[in-house]
One Martini backbone bead per residue (centre of mass of N, CA, C, O) as a GRO file, in nm:
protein
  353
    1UNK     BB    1   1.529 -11.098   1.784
    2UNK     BB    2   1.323 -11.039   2.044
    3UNK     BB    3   1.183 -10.730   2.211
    4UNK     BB    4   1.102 -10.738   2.541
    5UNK     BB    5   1.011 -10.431   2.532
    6UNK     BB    6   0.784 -10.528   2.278
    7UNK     BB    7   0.558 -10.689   2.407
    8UNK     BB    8   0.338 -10.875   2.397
    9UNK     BB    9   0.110 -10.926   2.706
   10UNK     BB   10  -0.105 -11.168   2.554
   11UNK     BB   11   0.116 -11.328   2.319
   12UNK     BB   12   0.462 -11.228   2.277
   13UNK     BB   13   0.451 -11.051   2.043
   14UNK     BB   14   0.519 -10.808   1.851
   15UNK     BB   15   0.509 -10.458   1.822
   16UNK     BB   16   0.304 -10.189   1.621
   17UNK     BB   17   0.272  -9.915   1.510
   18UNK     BB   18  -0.033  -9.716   1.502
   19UNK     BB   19  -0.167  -9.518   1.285
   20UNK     BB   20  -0.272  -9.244   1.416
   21UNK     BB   21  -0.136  -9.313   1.715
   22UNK     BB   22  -0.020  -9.375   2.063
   23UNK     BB   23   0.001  -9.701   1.971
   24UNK     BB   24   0.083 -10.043   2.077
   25UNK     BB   25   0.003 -10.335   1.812
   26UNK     BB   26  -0.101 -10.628   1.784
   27UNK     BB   27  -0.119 -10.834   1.480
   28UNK     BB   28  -0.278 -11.080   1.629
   29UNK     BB   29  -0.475 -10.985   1.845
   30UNK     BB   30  -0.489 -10.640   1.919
   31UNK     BB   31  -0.360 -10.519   2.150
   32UNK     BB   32  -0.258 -10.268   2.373
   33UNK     BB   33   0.004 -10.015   2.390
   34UNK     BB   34   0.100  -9.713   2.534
   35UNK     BB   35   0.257  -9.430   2.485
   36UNK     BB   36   0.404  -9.233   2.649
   37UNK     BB   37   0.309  -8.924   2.764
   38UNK     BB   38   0.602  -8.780   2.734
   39UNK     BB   39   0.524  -8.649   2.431
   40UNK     BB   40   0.409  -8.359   2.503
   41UNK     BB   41   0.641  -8.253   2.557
   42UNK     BB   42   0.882  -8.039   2.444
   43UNK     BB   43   1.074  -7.955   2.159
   44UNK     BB   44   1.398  -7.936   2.157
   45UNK     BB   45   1.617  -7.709   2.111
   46UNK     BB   46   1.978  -7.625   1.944
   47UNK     BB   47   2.246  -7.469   1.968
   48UNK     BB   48   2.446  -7.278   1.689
   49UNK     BB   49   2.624  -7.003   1.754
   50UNK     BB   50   2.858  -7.123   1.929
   51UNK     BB   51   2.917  -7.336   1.722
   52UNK     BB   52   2.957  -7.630   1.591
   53UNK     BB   53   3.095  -7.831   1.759
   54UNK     BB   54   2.973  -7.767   2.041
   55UNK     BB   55   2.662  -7.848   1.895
   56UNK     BB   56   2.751  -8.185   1.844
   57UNK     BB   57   2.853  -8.195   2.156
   58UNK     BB   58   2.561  -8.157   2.250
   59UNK     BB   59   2.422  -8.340   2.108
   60UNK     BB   60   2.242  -8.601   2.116
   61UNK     BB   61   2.336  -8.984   2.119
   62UNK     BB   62   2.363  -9.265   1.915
   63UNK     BB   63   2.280  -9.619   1.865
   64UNK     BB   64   2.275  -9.837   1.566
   65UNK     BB   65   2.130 -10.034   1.335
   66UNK     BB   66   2.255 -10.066   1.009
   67UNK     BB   67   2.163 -10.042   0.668
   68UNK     BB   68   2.318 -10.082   0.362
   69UNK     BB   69   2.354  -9.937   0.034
   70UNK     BB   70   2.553  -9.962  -0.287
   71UNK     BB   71   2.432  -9.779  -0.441
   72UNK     BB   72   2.285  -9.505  -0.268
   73UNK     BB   73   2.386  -9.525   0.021
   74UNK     BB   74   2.219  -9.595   0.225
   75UNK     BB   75   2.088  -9.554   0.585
   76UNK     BB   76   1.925  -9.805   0.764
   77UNK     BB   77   1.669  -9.871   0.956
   78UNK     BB   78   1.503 -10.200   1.062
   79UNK     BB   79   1.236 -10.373   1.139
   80UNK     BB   80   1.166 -10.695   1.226
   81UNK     BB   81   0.907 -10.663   1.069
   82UNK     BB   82   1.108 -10.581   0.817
   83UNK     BB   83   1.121 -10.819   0.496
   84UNK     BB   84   1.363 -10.736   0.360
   85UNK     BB   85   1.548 -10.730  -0.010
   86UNK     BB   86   1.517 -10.426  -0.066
   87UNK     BB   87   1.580 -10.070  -0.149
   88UNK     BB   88   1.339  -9.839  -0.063
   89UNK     BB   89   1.485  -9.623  -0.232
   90UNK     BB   90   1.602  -9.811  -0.539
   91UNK     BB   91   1.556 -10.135  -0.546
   92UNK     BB   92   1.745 -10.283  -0.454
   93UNK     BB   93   1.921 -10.554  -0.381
   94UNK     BB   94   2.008 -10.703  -0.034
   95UNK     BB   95   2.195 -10.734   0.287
   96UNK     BB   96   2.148 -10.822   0.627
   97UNK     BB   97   2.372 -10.635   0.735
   98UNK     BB   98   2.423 -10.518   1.021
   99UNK     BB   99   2.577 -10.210   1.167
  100UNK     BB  100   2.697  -9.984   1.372
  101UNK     BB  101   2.565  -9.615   1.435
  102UNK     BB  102   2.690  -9.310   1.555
  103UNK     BB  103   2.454  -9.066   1.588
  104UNK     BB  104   2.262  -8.842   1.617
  105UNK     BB  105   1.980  -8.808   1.800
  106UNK     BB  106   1.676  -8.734   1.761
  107UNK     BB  107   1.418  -8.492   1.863
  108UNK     BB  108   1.206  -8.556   1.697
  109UNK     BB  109   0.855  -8.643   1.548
  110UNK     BB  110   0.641  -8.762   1.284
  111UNK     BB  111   0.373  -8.976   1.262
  112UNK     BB  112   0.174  -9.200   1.121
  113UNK     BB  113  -0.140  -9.103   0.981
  114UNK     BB  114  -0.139  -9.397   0.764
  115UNK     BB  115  -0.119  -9.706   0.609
  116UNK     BB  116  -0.036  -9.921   0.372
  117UNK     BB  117  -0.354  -9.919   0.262
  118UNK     BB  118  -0.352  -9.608   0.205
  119UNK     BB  119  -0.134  -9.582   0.022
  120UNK     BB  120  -0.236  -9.776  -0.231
  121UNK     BB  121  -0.440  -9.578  -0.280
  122UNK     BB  122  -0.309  -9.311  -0.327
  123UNK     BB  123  -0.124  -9.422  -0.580
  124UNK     BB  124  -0.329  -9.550  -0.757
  125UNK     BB  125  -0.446  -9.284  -0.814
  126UNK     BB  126  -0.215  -9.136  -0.924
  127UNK     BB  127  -0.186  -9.332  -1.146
  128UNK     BB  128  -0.482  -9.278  -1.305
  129UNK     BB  129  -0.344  -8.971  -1.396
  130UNK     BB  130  -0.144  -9.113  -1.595
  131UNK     BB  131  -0.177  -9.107  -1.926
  132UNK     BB  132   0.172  -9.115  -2.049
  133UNK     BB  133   0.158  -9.417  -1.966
  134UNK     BB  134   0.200  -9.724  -1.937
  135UNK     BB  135   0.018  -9.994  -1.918
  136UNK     BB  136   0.224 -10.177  -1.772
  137UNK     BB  137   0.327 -10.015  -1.553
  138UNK     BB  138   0.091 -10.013  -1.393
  139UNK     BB  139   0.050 -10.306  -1.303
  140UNK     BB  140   0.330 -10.324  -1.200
  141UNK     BB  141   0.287 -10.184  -1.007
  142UNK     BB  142   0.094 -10.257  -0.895
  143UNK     BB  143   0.208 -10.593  -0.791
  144UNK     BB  144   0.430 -10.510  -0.651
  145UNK     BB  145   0.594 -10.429  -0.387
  146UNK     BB  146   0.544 -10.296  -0.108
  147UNK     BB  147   0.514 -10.067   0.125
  148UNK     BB  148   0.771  -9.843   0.319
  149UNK     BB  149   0.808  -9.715   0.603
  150UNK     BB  150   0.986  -9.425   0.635
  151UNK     BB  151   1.210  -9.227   0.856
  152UNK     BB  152   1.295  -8.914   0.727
  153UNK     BB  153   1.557  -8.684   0.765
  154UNK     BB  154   1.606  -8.371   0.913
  155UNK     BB  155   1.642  -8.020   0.925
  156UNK     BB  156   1.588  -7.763   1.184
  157UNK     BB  157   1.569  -7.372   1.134
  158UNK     BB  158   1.656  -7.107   1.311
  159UNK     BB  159   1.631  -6.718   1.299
  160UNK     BB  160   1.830  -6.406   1.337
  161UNK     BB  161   1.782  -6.156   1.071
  162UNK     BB  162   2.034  -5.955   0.925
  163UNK     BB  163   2.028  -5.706   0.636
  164UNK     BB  164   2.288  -5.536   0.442
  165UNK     BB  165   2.189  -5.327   0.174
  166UNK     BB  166   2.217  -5.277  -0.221
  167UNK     BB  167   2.136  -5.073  -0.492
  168UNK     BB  168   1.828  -5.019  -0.723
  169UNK     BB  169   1.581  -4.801  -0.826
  170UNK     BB  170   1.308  -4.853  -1.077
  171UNK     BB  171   1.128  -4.568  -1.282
  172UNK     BB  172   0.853  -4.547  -1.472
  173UNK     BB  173   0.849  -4.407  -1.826
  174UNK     BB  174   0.711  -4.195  -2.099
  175UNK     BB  175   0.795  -4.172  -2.414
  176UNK     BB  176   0.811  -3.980  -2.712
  177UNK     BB  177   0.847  -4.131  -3.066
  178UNK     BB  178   1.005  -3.995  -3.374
  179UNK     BB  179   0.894  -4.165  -3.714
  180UNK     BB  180   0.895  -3.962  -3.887
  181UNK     BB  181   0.534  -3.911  -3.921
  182UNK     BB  182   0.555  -4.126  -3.639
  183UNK     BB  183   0.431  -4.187  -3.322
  184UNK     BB  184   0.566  -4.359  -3.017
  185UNK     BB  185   0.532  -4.521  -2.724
  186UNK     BB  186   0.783  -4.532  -2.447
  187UNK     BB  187   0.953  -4.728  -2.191
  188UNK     BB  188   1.116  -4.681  -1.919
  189UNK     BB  189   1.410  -4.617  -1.677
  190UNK     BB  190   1.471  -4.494  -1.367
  191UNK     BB  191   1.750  -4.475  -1.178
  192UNK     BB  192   1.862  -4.544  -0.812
  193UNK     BB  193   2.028  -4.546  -0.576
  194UNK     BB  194   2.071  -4.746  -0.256
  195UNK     BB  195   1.976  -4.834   0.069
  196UNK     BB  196   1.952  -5.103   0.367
  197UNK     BB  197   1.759  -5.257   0.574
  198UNK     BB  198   1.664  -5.643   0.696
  199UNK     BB  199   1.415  -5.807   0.894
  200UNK     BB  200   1.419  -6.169   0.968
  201UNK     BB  201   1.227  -6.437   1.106
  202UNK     BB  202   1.313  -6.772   1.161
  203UNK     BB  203   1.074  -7.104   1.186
  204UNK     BB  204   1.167  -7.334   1.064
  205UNK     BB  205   1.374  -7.486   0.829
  206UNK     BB  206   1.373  -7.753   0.600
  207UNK     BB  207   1.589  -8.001   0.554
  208UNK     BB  208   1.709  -8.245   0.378
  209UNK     BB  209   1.937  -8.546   0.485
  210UNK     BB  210   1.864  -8.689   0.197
  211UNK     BB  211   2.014  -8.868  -0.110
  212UNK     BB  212   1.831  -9.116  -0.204
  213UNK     BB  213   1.666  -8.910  -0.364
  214UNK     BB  214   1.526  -8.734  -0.584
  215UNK     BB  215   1.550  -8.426  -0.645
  216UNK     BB  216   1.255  -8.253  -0.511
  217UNK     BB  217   1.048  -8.473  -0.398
  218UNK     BB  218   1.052  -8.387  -0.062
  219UNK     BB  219   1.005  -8.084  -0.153
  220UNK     BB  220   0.737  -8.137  -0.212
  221UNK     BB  221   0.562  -8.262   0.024
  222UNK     BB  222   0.506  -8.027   0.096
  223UNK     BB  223   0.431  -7.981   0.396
  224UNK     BB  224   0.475  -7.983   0.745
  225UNK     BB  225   0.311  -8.040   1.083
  226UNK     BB  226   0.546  -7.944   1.305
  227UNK     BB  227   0.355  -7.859   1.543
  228UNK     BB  228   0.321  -8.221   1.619
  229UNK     BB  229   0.552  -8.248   1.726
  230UNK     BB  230   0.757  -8.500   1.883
  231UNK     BB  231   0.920  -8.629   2.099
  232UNK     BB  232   1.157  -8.905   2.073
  233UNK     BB  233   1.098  -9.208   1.993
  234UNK     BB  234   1.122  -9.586   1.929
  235UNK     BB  235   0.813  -9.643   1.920
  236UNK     BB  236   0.761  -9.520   1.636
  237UNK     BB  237   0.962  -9.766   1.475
  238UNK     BB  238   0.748  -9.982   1.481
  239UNK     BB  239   0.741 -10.090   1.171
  240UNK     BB  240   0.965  -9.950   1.086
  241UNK     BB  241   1.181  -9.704   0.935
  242UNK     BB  242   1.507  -9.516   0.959
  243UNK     BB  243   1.708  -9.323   0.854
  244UNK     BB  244   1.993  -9.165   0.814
  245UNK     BB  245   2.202  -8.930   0.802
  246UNK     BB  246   2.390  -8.777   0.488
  247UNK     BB  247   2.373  -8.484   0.579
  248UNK     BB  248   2.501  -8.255   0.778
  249UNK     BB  249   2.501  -7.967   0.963
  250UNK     BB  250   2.657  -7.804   0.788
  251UNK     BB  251   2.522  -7.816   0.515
  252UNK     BB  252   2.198  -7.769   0.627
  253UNK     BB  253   2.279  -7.481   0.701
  254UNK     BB  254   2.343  -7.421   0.402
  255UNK     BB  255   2.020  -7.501   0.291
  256UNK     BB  256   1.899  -7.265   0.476
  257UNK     BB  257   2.025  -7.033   0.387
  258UNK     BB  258   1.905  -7.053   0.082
  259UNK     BB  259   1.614  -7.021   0.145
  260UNK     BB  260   1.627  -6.749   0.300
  261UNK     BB  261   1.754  -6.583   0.050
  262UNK     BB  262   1.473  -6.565  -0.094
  263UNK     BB  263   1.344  -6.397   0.098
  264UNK     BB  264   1.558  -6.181   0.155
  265UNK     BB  265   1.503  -6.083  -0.124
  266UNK     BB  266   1.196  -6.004  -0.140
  267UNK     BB  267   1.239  -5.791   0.127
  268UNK     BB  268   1.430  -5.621  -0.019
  269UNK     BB  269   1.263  -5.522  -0.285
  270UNK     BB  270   1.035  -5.407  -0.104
  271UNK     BB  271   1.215  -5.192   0.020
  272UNK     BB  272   1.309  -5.049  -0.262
  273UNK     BB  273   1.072  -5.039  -0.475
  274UNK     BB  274   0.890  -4.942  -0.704
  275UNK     BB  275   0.928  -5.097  -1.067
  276UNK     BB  276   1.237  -5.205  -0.991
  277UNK     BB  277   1.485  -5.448  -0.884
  278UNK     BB  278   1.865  -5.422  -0.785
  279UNK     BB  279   2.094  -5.630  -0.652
  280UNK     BB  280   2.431  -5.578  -0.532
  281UNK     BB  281   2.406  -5.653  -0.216
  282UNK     BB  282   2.480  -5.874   0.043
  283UNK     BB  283   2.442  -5.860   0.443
  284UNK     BB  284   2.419  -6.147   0.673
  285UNK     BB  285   2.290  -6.188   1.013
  286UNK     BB  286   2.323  -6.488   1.232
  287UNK     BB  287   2.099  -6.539   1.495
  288UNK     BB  288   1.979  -6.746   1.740
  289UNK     BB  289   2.058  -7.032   1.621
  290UNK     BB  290   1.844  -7.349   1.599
  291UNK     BB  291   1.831  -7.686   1.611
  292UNK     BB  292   1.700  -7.979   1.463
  293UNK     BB  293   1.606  -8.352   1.470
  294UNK     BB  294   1.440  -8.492   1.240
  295UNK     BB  295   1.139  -8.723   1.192
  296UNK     BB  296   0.986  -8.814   0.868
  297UNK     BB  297   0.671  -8.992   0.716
  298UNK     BB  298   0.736  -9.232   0.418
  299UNK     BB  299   0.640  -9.348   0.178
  300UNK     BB  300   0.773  -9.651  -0.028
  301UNK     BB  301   0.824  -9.725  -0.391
  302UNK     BB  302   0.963  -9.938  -0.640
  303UNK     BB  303   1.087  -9.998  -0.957
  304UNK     BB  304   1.138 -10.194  -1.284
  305UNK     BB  305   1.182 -10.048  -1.610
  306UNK     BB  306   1.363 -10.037  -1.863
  307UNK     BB  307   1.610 -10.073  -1.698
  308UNK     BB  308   1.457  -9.892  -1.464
  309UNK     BB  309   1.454  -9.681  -1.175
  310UNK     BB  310   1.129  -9.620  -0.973
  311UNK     BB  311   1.018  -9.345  -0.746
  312UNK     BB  312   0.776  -9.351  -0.455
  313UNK     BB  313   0.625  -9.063  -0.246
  314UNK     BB  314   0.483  -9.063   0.030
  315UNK     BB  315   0.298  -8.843   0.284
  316UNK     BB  316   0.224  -8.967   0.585
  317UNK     BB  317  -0.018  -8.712   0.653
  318UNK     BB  318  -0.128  -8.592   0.349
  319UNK     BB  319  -0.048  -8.780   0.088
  320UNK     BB  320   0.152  -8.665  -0.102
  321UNK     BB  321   0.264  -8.756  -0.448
  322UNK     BB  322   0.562  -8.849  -0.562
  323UNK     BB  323   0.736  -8.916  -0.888
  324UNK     BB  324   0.823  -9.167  -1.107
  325UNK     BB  325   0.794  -9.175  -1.503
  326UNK     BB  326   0.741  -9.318  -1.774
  327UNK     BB  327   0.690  -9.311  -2.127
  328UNK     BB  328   0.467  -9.305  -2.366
  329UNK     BB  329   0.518  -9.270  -2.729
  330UNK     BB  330   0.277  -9.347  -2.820
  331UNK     BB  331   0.058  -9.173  -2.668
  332UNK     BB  332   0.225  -8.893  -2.777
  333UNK     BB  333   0.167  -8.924  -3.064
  334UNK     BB  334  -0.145  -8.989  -3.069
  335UNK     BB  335  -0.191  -8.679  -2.918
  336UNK     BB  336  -0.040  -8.515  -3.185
  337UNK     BB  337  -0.229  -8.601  -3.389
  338UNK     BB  338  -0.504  -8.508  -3.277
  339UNK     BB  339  -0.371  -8.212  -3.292
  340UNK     BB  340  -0.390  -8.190  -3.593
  341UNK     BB  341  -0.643  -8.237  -3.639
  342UNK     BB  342  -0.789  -8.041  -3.532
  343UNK     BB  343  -0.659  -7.819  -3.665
  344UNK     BB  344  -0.725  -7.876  -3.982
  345UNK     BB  345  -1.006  -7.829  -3.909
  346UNK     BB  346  -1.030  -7.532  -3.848
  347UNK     BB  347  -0.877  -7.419  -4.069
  348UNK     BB  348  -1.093  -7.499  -4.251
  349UNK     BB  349  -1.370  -7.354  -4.151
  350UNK     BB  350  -1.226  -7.072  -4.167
  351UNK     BB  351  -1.214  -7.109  -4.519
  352UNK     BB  352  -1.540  -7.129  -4.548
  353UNK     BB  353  -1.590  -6.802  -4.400
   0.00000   0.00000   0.00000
């Protein structure tokens, strides 16, 4: 059914967001109309030092129509003018049963920097730099069902961290070591217990919300130029898709809490010195703590090769590809006999100066 509050007023057809723009275009006049000015105002923090609870109960909520995926269990809107019959996470063939969904309702996003034909091309590339995919599986993708816009859940938290820890600092030294009528000299270390604060103030740590791809797929494709961020419109969601989130903010919280702690283990061993560093505990406490539900542009493409599905993620901004890839074993044997040859030969070469 058409929504006439994005009615084009030119012949009445959908509007839908234009990459890279702050317009809604008809894809077939060509018409435009302007998205409110009001998303240049600041995007809201949400405090959450208050308690977990009371945080998701200050949160504002929504209420949407979303599609379920029976395989990798993603729920996901889609816009009426995406005519999927595949789940754009894992390329399962779906059934567009739409069910309502109140969660969260995000504070803010990332628009889409370029359209689904820069993204086919960005996508081609990547792949004609895969030696040792089969080449049948290139024509494959190139080939496939197009790529869907879809704008990915993410949690973002800030954070005033002090920590006192417990270590040991360790000194290298070197002494001579006499073995029989020959010395030689080794390097040792003195340790020495320490103690002391570190002080770490934390700004955007973003968690993926999404658990629909393969792990470590969509931290490939940071950075994210968070500071674009405009506050929520559903007015950019238009022609495009946009996940719910499936990790929920308490475990965000925990996976925001997992990335600081690798900074402040690096900001410890600094503050310990020394020539080598090893800790003992760690006590951190978080202060003033807020965090922001946010959605950043994917774009997504699968495929299935030798029964098996791949999954193929550009970065809506800045173009950044990750995927999955099979293997060509033949090419990987033939690049093996290459380079067995080449030994062979230079060993021979050495062999006859």
């Amino acid at each position: 059914m058409a929504d006439l509050a994005f009615a084009c007023t030119s012949c009445g057809a959908q509007l839908e967001y234009a990459p890279g723009t702050r317009v809604l275009k008809c894809p077939y006049c060509g018409h435009e109309n302007p998205i409110e000015a009001a998303l240049a105002s600041a995007v809201a923090e949400i405090d959450y030092a208050t308690g977990l609870a009371e945080a998701e109960q200050s949160a504002p909520t929504e209420t949407v129509s979303v599609v379920s995926c029976k395989r990798c269990a993603a729920e996901f809107q889609l816009d009426s003018a995406i005519q999927a019959s595949r789940c754009p996470f894992c390329g399962t063939p779906i059934v567009l049963e739409p069910r309502a969904l109140t969660h969260l309702r995000p504070g803010a996003l990332l628009s889409f920097g370029f359209d689904a034909k820069a993204a086919r091309s960005k996508y081609e590339s990547w792949l004609s730099g895969l030696w040792f995919a089969p080449n049948d599986v290139k024509r494959l993708a190139k080939t496939d069902a197009g790529f869907i816009g879809m704008y990915v859940p993410y949690w973002t938290f800030d954070a005033a961290t002090r920590t006192d820890y417990a270590g040991q600092r360790g000194i290298n030294y070197s002494r001579t070591v006499r073995e029989g009528d020959k010395t030689r000299t080794v390097v040792e270390t003195r340790w020495t217990g320490c103690s002391g604060e570190v002080v770490r103030d934390f700004d955007d740590v973003t968690v993926v919300a999404s658990r629909s791809l393969p792990e470590g797929y969509l931290d490939k494709l940071e950075p994210w130029d968070l500071g674009e961020l405009a506050p929520y419109n559903p007015s950019y969601l238009r022609g495009f898709g946009a996940q719910t989130y499936q990790l929920g903010l308490a475990g965000g919280f925990e996976g925001a809490k997992q990335k600081m702690d690798g900074v402040i283990r690096r900001d410890v061993c600094a503050d310990i010195g020394g020539d080598k560093q090893t800790i003992s505990s760690l006590r951190t406490a978080y202060d003033a703590v807020t965090f922001k539900h946010v959605l950043l542009p994917v774009w997504l493409n699968s495929f299935r090769y030798g029964g098996k599905t791949y999954s193929f993620v550009i970065n809506g901004r800045t173009g950044e590809v990750q995927g999955q890839r099979p293997w060509s074993w033949i090419k990987i044997g033939l690049a093996a006999l290459v380079a067995a040859a080449v030994v062979v030969v230079v060993v021979l070469l050495v062999d006859k100066h």
